[in-house]
C-alpha positions in Angstrom: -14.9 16.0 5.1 -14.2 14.7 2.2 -14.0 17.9 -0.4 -11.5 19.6 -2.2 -7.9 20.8 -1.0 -5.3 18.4 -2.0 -2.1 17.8 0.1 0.8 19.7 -1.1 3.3 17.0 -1.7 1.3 13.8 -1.0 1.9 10.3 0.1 2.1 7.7 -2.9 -1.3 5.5 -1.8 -0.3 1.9 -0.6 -0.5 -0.6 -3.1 -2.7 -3.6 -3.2 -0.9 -6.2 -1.8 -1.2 -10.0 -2.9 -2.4 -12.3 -0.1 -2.8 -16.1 0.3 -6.5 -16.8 1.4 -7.1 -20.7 2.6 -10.5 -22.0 2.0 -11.9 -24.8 4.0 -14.7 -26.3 1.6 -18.7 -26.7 3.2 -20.4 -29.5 2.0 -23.2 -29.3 3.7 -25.8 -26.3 5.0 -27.2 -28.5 7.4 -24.4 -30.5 9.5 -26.8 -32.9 10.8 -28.4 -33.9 7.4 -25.5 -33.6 5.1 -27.7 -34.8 2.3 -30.7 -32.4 2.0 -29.7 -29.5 -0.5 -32.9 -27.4 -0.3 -33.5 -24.8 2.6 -37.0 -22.7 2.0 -36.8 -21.9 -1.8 -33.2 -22.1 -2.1 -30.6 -24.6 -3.1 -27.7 -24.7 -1.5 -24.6 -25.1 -3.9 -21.8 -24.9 -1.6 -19.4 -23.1 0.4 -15.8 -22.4 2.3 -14.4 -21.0 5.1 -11.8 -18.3 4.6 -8.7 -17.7 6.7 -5.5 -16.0 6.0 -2.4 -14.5 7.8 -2.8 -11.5 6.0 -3.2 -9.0 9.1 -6.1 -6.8 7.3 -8.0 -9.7 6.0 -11.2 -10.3 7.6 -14.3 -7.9 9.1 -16.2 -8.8 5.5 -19.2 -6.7 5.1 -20.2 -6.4 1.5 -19.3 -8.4 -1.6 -20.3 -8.2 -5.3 -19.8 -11.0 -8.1 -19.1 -10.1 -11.3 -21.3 -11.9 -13.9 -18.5 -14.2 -14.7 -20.0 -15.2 -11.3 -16.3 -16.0 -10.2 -14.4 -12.6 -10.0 -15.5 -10.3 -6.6 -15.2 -7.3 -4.9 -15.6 -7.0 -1.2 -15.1 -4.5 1.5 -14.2 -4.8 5.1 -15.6 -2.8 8.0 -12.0 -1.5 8.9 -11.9 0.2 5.3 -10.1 -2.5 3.5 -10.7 -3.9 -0.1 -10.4 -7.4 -0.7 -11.0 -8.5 -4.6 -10.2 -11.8 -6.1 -11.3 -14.7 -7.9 -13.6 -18.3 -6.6 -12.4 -21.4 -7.5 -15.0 -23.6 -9.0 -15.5 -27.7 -9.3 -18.4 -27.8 -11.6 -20.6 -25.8 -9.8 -19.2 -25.7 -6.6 -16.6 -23.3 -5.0 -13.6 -24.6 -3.5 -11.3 -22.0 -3.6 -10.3 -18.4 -4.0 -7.3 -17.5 -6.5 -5.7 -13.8 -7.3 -6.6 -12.3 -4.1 -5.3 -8.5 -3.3 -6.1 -5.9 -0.3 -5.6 -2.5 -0.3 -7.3 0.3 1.8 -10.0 2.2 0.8 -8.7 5.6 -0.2 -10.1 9.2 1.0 -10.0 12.1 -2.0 -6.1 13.1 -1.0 -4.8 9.3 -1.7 -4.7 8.7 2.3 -6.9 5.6 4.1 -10.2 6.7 4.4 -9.8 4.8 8.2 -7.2 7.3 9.0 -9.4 9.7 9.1 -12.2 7.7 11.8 -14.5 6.9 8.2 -14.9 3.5 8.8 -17.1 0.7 9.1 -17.5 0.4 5.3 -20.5 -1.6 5.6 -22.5 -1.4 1.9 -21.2 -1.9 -1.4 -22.9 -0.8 -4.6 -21.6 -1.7 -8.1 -22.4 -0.2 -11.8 -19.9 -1.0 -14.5 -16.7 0.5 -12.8 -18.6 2.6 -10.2 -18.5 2.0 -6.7 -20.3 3.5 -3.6 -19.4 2.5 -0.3 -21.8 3.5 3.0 -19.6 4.3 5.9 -21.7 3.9 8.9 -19.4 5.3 11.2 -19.9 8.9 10.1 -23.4 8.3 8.0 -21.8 9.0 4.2 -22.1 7.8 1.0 -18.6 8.1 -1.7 -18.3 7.2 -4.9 -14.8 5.4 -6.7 -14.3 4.8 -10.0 -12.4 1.5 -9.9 -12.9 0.7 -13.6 -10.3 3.4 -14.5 -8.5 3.6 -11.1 -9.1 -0.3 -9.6 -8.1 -0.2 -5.7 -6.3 2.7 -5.9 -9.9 4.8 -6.9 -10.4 7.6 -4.3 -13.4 8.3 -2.7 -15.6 11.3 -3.0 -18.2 12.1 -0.8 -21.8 12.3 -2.9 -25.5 13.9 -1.4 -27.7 12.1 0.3 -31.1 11.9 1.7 -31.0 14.6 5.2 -32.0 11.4 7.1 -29.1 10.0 6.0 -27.2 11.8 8.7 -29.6 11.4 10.8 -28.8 7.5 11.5 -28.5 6.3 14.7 -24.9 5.5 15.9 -23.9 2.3 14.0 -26.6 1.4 13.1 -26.6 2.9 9.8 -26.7 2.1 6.0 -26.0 -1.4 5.8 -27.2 -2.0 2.2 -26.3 -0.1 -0.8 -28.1 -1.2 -4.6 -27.8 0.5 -7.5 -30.8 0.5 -10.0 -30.2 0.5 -14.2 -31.8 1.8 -16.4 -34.9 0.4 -18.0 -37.4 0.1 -15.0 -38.5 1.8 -12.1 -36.3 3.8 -9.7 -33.6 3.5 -12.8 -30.3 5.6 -11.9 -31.0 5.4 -8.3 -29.0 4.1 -5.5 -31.4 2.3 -2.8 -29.8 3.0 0.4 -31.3 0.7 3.7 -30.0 1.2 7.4 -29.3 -1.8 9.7 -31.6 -0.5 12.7 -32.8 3.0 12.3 -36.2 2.8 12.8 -39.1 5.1 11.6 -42.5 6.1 14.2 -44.0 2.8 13.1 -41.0 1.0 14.0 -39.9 0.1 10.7 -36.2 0.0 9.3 -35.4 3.3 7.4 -34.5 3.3 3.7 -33.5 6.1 1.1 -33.4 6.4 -2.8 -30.2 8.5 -3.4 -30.4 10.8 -6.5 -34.0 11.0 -6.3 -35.6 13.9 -6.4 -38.2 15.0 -4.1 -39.2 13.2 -1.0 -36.8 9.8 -0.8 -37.6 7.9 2.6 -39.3 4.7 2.5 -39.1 1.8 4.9 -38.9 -2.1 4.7 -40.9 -3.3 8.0 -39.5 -5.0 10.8 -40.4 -8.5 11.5 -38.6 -10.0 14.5 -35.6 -8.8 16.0 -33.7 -9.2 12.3 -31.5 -6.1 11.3 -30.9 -5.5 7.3 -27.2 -6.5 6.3 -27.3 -6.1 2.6 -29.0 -6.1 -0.4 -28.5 -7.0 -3.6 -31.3 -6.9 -7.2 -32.4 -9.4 -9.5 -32.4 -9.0 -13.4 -36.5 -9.4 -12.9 -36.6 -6.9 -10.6 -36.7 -7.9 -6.6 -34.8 -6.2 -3.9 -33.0 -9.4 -1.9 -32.9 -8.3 1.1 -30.6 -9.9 3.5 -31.7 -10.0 7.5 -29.1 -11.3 10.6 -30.2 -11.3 14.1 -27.7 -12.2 17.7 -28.6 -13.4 20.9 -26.2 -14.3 23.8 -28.4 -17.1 24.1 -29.7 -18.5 20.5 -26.3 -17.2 18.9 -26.2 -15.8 15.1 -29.7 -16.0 12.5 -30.4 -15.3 8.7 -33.2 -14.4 7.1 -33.8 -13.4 3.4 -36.6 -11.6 2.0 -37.9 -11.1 -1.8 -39.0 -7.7 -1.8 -41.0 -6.3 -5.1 -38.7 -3.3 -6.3 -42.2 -1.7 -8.1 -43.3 -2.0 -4.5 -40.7 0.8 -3.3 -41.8 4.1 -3.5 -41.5 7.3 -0.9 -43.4 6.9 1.7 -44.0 3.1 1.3 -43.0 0.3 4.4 -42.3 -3.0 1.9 -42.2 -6.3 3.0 -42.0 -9.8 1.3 -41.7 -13.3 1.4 -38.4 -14.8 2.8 -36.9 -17.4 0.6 -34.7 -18.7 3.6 -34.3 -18.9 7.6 -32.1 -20.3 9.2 -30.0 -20.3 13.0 -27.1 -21.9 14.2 -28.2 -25.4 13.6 -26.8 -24.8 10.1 -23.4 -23.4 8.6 -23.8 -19.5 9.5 -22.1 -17.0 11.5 -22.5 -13.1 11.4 -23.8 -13.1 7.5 -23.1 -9.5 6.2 -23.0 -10.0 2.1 -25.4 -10.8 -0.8 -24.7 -10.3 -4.0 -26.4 -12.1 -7.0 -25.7 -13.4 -10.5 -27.4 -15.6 -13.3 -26.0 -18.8 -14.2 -28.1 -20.2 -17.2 -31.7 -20.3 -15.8 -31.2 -20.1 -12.2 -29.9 -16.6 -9.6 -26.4 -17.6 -7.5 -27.1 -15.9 -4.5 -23.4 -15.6 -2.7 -23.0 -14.8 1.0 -20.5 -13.5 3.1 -20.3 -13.5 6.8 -18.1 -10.4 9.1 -16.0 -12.0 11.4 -15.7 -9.0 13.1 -11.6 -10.1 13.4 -12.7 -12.4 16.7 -10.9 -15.9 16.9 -14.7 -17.4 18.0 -16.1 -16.3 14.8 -15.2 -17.3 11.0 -15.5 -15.8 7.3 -17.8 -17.9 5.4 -18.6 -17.7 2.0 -22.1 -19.4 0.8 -23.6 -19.7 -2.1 -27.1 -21.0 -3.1 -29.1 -20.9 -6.1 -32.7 -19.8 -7.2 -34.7 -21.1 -9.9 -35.7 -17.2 -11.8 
């Protein structure tokens, strides 16, 4: 557990280390139709493909963008931050610059990963607060990286009972942390990738609430929840990916109401995009959102899950708010 006694003479943590990450740019969503930019209610602005020979780099399963909308945080599934900057031309990404790694560290300065608490799969931000869900052992921690950047240690935090509960990776995929000013202000919203309710629905939790905190987003297809990430008006994006052996990786993502989320309640919405392997996806893992003048940049980020078949891919589109 993560708690209290502190190694007599601990190890100095490891320190971030500067990598090289190549980016392939992605002109087009759609390979066969290189000139249509919209896809459902979205516009897509661009993307790359990400390699490096940096032997941690890869498994991406969370990102956030600051509001700069160039400077990001991300978190691999083998407990490994990656934080840089995107290169822009005009609009459009074509790069990443300043890029570092460094593992995710437990209370006592050691790898959280050392320990088996792994499979950092959800990534909430608020100022220089982060919580990461590690769906390996069903846990919530919090970092302070404002004061501490990747050398913040984790501490574990309460959650929900069902929390624990989770099936065996199959838990919290999507972390979101609400401000203040509207409802469920100061709350995390916590959503699992597959544990399901009696109705069949995907389980969700609201961490420092008080009193009864389960709600549910219901299921439509056979789409798990990635991530999640909220709009300044107030929508939960809710990002969907489904595999087959046959049909191969799909996206979905779904506008859900955040008034709409309440104990108790199963939430839906409309999905703002779909899409299969007849466009430029792979195993899509990230959202995270950021205004640029009058429109939402919604950017993507896809878990290679460290296989030579697969690739990282970062996507961005944009929304008209």
């Amino acid at each position: 557990m993560l708690s209290a006694s502190a190694q007599p003479n601990p190890r100095a943590p490891e320190q971030p280390a500067k990598i090289e990450v190549r980016a392939r740019p992605i002109t087009a969503f759609e390979p066969g139709n290189p000139q249509r930019t919209k896809f459902g209610a979205l516009t897509f602005r661009g993307g790359l493909e990400l390699t490096s020979s940096h032997r941690h780099f890869g498994g991406l399963s969370a990102i956030r963008i600051e509001a700069d909308g160039a400077r990001f945080l991300s978190v691999s599934d083998k407990g490994h931050w990656l934080r840089g900057r995107i290169v822009y031309d005009g609009k459009r990404p074509v790069g990443i610059a300043d890029a570092e790694m460094a593992p995710v560290l437990g209370h006592d300065g050691k790898p959280l990963a050392a320990r088996g608490w792994y499979d950092t799969e959800s990534l909430a931000l608020n100022g220089g607060i982060a919580w990461l869900g590690i769906e390996r052992v069903n846990r919530i921690v919090r970092l302070d990286i404002g004061r501490d950047g990747l050398l913040a240690r984790a501490t574990l935090i309460p959650a929900p009972p069902g929390v624990a509960k989770l099936p065996h990776n199959k838990g919290l995929e999507c972390l979101e942390f609400v401000p203040a000013g509207g409802p469920l202000q100061n709350t995390l919203i916590a959503i699992s990738e597959r544990g399901l309710d009696e109705a069949g629905n995907i389980k969700g939790f609201l961490v420092g609430w008080s009193g009864p905190a389960e709600f549910s987003v219901k299921r439509i297809g056979d789409l798990d929840v990635t991530d999640c990430a909220l709009t300044p008006k107030g929508d939960l994006l809710v990002l969907e990916r489904s595999f087959s052996r046959l049909r191969g990786a799909g996206m979905r993502i779904r506008r859900v109401p955040l008034a709409s989320i309440q104990p108790g309640a199963a939430v839906d919405g409309p999905a703002l995009i779909e899409a299969d392997m007849n466009y430029q996806i792979d195993n899509m893992e990230g959202l995270s959102v950021h205004r640029d003048g009058n429109a939402l940049v919604l950017t993507l980020i896809s878990d290679d899950n460290f296989s030579i078949i697969q690739r990282t891919l970062m996507l961005q589109f944009t929304l008209e708010d």
